[in-house]
Gaussian input, Z-matrix of N, CA and C with variables (Angstrom, degrees):
# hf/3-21g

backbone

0 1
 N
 C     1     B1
 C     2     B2     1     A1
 N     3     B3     2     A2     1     D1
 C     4     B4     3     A3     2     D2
 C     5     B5     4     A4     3     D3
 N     6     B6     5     A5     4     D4
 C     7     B7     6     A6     5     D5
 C     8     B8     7     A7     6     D6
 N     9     B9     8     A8     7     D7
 C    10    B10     9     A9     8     D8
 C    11    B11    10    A10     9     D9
 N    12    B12    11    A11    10    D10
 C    13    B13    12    A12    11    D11
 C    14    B14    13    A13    12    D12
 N    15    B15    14    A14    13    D13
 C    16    B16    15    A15    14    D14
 C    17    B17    16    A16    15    D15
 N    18    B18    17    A17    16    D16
 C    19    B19    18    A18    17    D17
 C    20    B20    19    A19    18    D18
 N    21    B21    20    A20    19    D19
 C    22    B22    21    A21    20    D20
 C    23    B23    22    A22    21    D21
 N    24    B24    23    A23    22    D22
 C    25    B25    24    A24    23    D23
 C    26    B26    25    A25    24    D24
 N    27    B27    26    A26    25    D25
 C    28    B28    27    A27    26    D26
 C    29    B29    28    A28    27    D27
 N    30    B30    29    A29    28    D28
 C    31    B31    30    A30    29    D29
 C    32    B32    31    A31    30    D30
 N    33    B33    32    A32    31    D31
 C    34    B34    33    A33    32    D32
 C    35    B35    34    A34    33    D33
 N    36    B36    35    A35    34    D34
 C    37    B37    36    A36    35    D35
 C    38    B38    37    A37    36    D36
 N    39    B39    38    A38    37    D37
 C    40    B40    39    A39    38    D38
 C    41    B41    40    A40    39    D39
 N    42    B42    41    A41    40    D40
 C    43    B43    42    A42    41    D41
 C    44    B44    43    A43    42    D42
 N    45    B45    44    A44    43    D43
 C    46    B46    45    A45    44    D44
 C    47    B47    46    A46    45    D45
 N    48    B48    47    A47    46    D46
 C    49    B49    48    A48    47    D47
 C    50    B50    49    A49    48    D48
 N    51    B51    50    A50    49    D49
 C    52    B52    51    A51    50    D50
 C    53    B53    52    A52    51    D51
 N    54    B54    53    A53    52    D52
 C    55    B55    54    A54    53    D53
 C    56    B56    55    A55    54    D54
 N    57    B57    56    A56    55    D55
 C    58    B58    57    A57    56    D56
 C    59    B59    58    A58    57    D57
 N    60    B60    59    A59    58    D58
 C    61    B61    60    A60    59    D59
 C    62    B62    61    A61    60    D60
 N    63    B63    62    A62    61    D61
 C    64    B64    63    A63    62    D62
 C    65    B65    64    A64    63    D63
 N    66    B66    65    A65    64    D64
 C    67    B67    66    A66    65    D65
 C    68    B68    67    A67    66    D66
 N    69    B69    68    A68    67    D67
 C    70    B70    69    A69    68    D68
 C    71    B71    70    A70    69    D69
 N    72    B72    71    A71    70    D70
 C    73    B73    72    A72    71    D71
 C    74    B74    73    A73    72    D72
 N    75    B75    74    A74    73    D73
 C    76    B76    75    A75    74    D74
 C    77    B77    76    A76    75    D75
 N    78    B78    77    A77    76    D76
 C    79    B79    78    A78    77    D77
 C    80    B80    79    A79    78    D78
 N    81    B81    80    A80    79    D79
 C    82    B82    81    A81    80    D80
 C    83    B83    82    A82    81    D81
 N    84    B84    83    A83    82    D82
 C    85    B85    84    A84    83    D83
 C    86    B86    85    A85    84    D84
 N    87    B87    86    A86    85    D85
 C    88    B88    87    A87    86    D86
 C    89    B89    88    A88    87    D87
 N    90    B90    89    A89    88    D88
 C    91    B91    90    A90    89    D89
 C    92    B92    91    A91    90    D90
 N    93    B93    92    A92    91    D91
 C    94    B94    93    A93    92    D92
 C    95    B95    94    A94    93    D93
 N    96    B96    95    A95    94    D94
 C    97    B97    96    A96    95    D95
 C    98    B98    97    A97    96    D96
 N    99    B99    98    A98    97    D97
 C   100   B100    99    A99    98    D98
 C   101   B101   100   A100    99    D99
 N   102   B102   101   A101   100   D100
 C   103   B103   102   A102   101   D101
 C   104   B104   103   A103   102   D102
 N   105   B105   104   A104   103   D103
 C   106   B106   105   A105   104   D104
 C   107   B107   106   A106   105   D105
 N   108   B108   107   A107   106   D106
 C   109   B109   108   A108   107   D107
 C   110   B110   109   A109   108   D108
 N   111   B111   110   A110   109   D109
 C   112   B112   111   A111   110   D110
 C   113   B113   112   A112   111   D111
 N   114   B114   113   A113   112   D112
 C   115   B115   114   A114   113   D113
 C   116   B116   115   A115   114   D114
 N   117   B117   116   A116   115   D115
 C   118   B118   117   A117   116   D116
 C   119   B119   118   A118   117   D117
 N   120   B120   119   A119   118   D118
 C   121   B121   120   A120   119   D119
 C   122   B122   121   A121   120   D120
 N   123   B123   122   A122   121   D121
 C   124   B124   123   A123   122   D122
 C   125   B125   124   A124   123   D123
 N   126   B126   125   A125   124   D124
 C   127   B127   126   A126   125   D125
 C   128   B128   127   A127   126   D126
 N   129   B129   128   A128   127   D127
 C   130   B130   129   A129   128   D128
 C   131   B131   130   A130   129   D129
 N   132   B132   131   A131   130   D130
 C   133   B133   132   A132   131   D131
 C   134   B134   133   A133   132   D132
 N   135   B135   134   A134   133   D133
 C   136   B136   135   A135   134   D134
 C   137   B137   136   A136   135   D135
 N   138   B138   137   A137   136   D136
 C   139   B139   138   A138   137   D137
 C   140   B140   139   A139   138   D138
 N   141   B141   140   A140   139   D139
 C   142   B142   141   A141   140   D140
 C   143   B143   142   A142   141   D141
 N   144   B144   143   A143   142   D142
 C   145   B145   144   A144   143   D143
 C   146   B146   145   A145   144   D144
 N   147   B147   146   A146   145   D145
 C   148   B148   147   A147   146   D146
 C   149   B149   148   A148   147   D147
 N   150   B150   149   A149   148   D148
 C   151   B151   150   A150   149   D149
 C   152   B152   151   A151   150   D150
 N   153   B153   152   A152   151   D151
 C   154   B154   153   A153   152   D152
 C   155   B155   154   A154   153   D153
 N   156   B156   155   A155   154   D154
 C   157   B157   156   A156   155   D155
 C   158   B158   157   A157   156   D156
 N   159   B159   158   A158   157   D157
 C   160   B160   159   A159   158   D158
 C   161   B161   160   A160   159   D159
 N   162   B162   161   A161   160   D160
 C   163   B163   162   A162   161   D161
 C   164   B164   163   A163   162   D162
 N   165   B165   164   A164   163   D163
 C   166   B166   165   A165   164   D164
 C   167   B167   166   A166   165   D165
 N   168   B168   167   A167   166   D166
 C   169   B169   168   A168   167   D167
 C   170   B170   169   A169   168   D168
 N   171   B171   170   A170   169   D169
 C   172   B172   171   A171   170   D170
 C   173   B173   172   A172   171   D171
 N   174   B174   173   A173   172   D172
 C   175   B175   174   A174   173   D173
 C   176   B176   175   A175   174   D174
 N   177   B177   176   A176   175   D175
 C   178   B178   177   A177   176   D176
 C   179   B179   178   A178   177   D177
 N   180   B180   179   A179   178   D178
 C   181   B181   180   A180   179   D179
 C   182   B182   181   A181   180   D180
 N   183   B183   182   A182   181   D181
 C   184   B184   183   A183   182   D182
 C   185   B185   184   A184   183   D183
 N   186   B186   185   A185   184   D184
 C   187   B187   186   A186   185   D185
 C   188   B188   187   A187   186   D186
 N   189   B189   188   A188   187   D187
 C   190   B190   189   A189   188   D188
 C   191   B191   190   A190   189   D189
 N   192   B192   191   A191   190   D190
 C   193   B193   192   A192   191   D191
 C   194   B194   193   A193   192   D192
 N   195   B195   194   A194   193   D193
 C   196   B196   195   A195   194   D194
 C   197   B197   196   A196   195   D195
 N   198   B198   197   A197   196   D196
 C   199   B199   198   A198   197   D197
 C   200   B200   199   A199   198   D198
 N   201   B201   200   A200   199   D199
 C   202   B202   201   A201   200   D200
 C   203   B203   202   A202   201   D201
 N   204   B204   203   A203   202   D202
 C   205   B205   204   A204   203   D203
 C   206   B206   205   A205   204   D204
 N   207   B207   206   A206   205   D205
 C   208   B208   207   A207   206   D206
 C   209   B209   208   A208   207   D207
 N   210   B210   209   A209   208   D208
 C   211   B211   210   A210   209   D209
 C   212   B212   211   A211   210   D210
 N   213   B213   212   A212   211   D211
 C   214   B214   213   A213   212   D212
 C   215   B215   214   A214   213   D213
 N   216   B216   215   A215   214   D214
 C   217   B217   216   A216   215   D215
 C   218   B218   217   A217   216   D216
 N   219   B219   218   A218   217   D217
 C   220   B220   219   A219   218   D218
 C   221   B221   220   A220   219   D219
 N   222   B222   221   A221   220   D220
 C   223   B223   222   A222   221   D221
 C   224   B224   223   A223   222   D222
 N   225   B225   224   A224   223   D223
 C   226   B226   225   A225   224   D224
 C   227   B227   226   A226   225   D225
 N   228   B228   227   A227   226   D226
 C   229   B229   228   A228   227   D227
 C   230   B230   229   A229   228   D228
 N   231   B231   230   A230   229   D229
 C   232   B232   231   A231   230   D230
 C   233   B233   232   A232   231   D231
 N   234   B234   233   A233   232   D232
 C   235   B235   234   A234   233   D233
 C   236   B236   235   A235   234   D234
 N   237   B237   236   A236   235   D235
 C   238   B238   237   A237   236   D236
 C   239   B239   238   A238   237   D237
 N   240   B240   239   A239   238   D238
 C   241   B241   240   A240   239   D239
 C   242   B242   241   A241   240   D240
 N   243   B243   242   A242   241   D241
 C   244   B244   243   A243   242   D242
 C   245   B245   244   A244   243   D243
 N   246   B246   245   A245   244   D244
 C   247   B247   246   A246   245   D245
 C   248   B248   247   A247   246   D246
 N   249   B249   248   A248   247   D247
 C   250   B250   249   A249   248   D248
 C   251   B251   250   A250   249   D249
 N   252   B252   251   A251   250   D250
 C   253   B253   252   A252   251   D251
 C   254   B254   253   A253   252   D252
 N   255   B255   254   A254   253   D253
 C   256   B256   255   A255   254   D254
 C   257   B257   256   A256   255   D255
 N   258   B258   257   A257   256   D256
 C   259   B259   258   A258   257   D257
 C   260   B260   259   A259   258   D258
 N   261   B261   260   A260   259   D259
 C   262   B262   261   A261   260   D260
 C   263   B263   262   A262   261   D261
 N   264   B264   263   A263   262   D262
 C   265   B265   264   A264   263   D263
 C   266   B266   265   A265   264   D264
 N   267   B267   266   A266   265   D265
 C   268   B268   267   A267   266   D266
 C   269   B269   268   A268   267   D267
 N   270   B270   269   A269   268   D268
 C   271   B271   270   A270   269   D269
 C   272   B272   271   A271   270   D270
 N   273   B273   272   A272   271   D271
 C   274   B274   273   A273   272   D272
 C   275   B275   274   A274   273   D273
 N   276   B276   275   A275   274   D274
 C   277   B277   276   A276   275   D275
 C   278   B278   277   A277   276   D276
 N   279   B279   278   A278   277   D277
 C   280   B280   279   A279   278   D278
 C   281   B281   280   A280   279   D279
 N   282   B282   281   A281   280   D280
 C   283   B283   282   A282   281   D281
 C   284   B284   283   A283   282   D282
 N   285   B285   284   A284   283   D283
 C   286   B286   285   A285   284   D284
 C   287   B287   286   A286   285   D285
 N   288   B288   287   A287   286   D286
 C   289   B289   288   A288   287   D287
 C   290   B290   289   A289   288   D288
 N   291   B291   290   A290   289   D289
 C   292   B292   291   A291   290   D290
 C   293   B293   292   A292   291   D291

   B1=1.4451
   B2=1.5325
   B3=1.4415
   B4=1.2592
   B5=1.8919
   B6=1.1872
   B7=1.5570
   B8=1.3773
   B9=1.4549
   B10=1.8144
   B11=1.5748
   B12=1.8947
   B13=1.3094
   B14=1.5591
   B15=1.2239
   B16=1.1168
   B17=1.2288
   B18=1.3570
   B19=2.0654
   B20=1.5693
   B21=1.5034
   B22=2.0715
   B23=1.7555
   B24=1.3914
   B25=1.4505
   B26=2.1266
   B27=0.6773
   B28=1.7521
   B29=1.4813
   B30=1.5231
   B31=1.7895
   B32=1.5172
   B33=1.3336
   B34=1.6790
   B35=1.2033
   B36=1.7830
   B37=1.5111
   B38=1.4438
   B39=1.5227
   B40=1.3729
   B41=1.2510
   B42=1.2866
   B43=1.4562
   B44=1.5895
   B45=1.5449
   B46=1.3817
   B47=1.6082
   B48=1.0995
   B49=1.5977
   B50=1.3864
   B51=1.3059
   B52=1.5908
   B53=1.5751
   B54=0.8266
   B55=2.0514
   B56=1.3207
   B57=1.5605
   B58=1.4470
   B59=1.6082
   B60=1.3963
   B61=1.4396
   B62=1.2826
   B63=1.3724
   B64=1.8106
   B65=1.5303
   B66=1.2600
   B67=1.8831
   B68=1.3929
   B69=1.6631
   B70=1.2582
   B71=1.2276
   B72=1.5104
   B73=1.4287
   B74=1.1282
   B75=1.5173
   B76=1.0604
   B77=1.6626
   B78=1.5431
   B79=1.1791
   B80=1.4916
   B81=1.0592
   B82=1.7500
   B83=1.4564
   B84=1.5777
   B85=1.9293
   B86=1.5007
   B87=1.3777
   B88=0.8156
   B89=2.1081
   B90=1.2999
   B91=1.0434
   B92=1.3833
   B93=1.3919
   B94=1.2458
   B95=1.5298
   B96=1.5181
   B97=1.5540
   B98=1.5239
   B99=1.8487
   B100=1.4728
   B101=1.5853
   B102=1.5951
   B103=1.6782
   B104=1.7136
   B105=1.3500
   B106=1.5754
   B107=1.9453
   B108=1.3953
   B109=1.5235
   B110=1.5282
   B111=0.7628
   B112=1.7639
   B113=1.2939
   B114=1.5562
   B115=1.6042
   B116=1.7226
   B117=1.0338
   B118=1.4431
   B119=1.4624
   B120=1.6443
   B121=1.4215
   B122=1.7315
   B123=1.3264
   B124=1.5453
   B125=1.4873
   B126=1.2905
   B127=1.2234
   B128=1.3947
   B129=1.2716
   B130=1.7310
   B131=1.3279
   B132=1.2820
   B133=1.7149
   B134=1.3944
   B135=0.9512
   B136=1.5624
   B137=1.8378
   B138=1.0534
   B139=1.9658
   B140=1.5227
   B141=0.7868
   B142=1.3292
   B143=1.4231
   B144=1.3765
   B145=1.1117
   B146=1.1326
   B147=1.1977
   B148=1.5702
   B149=1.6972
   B150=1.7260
   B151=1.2006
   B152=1.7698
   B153=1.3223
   B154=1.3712
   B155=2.2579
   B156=1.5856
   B157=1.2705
   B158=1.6725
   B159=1.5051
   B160=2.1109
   B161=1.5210
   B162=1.0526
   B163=1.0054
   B164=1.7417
   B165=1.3625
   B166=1.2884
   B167=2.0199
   B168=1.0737
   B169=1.3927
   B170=1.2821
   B171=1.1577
   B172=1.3566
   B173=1.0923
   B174=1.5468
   B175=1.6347
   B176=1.4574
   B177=1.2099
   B178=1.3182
   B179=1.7241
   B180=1.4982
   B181=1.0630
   B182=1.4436
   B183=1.6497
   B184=1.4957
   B185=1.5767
   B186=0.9438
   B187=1.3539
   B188=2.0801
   B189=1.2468
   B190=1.3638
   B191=1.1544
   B192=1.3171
   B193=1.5976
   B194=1.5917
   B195=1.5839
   B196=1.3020
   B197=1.3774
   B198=1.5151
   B199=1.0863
   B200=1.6033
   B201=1.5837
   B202=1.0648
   B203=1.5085
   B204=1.3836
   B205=1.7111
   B206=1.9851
   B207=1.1416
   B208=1.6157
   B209=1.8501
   B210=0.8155
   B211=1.5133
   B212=1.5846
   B213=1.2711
   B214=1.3615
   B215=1.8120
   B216=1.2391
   B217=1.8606
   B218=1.5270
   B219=1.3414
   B220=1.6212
   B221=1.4771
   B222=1.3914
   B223=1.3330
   B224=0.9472
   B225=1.5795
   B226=1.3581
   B227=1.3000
   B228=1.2640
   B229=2.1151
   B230=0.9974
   B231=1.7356
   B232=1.5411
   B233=1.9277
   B234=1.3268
   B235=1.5598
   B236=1.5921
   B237=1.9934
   B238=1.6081
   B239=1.3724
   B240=1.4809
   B241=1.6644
   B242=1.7231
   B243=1.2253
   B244=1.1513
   B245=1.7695
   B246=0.8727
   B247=1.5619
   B248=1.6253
   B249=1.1768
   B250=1.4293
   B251=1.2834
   B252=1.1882
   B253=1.6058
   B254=1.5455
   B255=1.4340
   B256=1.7142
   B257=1.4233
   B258=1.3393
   B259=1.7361
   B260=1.8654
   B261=1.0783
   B262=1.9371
   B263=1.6941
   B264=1.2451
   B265=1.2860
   B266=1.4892
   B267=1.6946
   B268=1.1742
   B269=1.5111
   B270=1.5255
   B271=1.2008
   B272=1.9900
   B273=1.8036
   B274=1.5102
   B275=2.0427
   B276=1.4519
   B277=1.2697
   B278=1.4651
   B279=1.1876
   B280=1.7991
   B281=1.9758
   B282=0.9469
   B283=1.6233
   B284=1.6023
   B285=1.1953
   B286=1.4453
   B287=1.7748
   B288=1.2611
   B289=1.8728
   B290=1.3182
   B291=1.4075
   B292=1.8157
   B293=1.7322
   A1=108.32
   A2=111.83
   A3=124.61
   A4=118.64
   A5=132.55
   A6=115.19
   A7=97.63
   A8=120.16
   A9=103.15
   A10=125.71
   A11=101.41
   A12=126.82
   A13=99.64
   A14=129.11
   A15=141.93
   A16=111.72
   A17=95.60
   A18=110.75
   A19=108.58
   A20=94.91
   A21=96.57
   A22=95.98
   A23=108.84
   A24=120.31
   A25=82.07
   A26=116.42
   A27=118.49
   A28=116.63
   A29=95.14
   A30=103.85
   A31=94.52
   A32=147.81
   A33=144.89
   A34=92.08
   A35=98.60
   A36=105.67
   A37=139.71
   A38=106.60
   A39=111.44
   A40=128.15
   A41=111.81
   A42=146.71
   A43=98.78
   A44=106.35
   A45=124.55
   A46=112.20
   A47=112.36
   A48=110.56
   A49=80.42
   A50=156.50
   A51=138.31
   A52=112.52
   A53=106.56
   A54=123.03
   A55=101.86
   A56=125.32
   A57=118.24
   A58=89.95
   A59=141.66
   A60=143.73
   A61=98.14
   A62=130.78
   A63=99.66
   A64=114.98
   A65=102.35
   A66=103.46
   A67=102.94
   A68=121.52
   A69=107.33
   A70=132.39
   A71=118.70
   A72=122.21
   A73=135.74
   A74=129.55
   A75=120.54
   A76=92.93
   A77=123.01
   A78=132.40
   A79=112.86
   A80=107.62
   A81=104.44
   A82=128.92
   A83=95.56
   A84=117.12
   A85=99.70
   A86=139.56
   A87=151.41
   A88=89.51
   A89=125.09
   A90=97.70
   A91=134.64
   A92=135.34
   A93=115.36
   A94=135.19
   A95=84.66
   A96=128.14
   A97=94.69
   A98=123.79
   A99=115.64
   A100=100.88
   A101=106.04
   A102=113.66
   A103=90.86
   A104=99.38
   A105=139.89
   A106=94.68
   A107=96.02
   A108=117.20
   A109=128.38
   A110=126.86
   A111=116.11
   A112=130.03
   A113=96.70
   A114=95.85
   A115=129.85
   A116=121.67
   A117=138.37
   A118=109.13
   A119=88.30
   A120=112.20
   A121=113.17
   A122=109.69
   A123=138.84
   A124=85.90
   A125=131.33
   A126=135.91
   A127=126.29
   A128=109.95
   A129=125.45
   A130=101.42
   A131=115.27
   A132=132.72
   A133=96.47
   A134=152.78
   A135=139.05
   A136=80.11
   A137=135.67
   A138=124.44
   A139=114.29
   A140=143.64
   A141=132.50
   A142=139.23
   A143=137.86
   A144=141.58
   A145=87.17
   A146=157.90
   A147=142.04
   A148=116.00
   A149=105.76
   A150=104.38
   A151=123.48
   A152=92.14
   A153=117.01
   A154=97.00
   A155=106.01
   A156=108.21
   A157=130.93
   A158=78.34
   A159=97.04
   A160=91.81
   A161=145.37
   A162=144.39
   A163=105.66
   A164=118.68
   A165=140.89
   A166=102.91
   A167=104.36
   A168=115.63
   A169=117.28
   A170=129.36
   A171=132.40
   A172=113.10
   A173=147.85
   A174=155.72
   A175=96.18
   A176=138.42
   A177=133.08
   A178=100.85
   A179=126.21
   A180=132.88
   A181=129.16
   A182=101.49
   A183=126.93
   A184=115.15
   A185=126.10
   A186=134.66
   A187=81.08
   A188=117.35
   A189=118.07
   A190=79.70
   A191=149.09
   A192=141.20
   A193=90.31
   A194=126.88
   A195=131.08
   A196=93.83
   A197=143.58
   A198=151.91
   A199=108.73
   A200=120.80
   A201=117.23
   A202=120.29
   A203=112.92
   A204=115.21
   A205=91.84
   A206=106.64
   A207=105.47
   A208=80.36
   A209=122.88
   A210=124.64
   A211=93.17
   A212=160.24
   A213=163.06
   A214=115.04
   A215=93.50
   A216=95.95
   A217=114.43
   A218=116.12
   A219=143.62
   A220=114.54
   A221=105.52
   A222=123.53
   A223=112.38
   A224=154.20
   A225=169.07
   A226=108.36
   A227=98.47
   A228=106.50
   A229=117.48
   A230=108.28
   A231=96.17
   A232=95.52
   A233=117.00
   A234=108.30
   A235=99.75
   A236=80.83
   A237=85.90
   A238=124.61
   A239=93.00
   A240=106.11
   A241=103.87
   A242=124.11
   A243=150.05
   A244=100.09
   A245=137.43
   A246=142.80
   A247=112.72
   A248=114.30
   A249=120.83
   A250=93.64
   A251=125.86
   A252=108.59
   A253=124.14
   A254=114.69
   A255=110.15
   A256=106.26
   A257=108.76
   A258=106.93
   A259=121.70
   A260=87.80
   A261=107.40
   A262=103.71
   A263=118.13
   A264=123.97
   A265=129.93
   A266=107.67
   A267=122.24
   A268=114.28
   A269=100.07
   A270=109.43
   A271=127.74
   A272=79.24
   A273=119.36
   A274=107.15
   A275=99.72
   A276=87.52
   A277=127.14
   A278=127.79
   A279=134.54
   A280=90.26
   A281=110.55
   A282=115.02
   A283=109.79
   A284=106.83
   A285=109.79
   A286=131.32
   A287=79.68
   A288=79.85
   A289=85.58
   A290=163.19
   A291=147.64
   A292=103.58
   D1=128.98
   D2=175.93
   D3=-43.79
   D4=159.98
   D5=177.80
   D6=-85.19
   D7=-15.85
   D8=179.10
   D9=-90.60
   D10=0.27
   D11=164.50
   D12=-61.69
   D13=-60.74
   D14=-141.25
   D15=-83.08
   D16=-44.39
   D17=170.20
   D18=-51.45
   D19=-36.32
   D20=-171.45
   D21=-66.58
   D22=-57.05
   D23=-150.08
   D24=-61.66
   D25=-47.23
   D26=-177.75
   D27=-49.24
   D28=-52.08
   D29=178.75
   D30=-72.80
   D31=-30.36
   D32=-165.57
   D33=-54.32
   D34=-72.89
   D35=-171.49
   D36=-50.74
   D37=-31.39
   D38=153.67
   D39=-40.01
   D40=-81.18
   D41=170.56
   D42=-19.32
   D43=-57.53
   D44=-179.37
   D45=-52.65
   D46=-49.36
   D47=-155.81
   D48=-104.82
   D49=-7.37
   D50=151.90
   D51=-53.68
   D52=-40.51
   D53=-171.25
   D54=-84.50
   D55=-26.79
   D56=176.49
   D57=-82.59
   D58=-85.75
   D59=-178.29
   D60=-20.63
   D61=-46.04
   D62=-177.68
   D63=-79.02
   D64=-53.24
   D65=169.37
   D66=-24.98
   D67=-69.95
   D68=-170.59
   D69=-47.84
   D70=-48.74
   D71=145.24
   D72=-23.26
   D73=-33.76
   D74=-153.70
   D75=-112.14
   D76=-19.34
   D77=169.41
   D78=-79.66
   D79=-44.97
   D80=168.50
   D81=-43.83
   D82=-50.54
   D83=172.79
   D84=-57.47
   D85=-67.63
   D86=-135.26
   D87=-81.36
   D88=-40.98
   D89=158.55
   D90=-93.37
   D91=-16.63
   D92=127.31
   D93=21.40
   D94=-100.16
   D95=172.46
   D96=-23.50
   D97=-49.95
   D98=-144.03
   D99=-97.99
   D100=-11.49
   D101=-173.01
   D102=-46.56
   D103=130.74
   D104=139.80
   D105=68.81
   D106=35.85
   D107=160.88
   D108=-81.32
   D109=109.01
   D110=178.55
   D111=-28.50
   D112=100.86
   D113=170.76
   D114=-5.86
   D115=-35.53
   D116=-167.79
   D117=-69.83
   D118=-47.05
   D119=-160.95
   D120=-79.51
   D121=-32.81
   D122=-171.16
   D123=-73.45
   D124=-75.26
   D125=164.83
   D126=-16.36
   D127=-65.58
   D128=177.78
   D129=-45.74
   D130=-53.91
   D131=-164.32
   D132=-72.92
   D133=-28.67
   D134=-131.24
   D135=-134.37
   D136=-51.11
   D137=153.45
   D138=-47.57
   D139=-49.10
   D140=166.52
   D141=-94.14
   D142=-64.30
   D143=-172.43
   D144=-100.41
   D145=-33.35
   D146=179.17
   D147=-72.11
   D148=-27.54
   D149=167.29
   D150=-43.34
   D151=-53.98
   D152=-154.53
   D153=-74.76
   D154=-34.60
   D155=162.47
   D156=-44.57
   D157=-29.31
   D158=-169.06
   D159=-98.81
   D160=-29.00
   D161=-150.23
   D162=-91.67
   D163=-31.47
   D164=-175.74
   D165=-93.86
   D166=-32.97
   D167=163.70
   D168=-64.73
   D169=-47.77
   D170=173.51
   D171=-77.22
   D172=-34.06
   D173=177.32
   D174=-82.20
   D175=-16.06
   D176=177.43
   D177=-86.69
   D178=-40.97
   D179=-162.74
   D180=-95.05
   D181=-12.81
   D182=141.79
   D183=-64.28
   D184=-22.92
   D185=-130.32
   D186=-114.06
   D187=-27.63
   D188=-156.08
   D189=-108.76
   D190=-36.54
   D191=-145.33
   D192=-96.37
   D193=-42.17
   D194=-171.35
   D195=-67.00
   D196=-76.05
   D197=-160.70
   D198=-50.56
   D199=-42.09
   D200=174.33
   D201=-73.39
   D202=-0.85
   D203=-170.89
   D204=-95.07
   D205=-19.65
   D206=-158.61
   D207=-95.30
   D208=-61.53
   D209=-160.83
   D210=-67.41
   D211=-14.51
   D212=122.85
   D213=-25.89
   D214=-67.68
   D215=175.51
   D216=-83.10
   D217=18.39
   D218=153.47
   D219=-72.55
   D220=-25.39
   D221=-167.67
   D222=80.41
   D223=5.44
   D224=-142.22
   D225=-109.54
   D226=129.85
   D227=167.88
   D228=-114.64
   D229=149.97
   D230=-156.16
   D231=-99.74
   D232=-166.39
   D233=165.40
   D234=-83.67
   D235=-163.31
   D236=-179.57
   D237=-90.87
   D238=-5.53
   D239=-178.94
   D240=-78.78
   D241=-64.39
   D242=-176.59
   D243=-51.58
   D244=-36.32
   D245=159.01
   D246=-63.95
   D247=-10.08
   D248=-168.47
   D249=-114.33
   D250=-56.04
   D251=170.95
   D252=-53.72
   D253=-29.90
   D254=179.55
   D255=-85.63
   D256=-8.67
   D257=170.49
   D258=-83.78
   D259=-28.54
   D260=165.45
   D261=-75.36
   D262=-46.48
   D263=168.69
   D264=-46.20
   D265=-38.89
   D266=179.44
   D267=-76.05
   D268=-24.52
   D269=-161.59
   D270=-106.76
   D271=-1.40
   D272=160.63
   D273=-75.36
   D274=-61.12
   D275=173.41
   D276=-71.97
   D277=-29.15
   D278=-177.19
   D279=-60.37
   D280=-53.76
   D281=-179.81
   D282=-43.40
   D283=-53.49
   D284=177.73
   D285=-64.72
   D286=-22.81
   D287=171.83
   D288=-120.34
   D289=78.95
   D290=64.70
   D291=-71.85

């Protein structure tokens, strides 16, 4: 693999696991946000605008598992931090289909 192959597959993965760290954030707050909210209300939220929270969570977390498979057959290693996010990532999507 070329070194300007490698630069892409590097910047992917970045790019990648920045957009997963905020999703998570922004899904984390959002339940938070719903602690000791009315059932009704948790509900309402979680059909609409929460859909669309999970929905960006999961395309973010594909998005880190793809990038990390290309930046791998780059020959590239990631750190230990950055291995820990595509492992939360992996484990974002396995959640979603049980």
């Amino acid at each position: 693999m070329t070194h300007q192959e490698q630069a892409q597959a590097t910047s992917r993965l970045r790019h990648a696991l920045l957009k997963f760290k905020h999703a998570q954030t922004f899904f984390l707050g959002a339940h938070r946000k719903l602690k000791g909210q009315p059932p009704g209300e948790v509900e309402a939220f979680w059909d609409g605008a929460g859909q669309r929270l999970d929905a960006t969570l999961q395309f973010s977390a594909k998005e880190v598992v793809e990038a990390f498979d290309q930046f791998s057959k780059a020959g590239l290693v990631a750190s230990t931090g950055d291995r820990h996010l595509v492992t939360e990532a992996k484990r974002t999507l396995e959640q979603d289909t049980t």
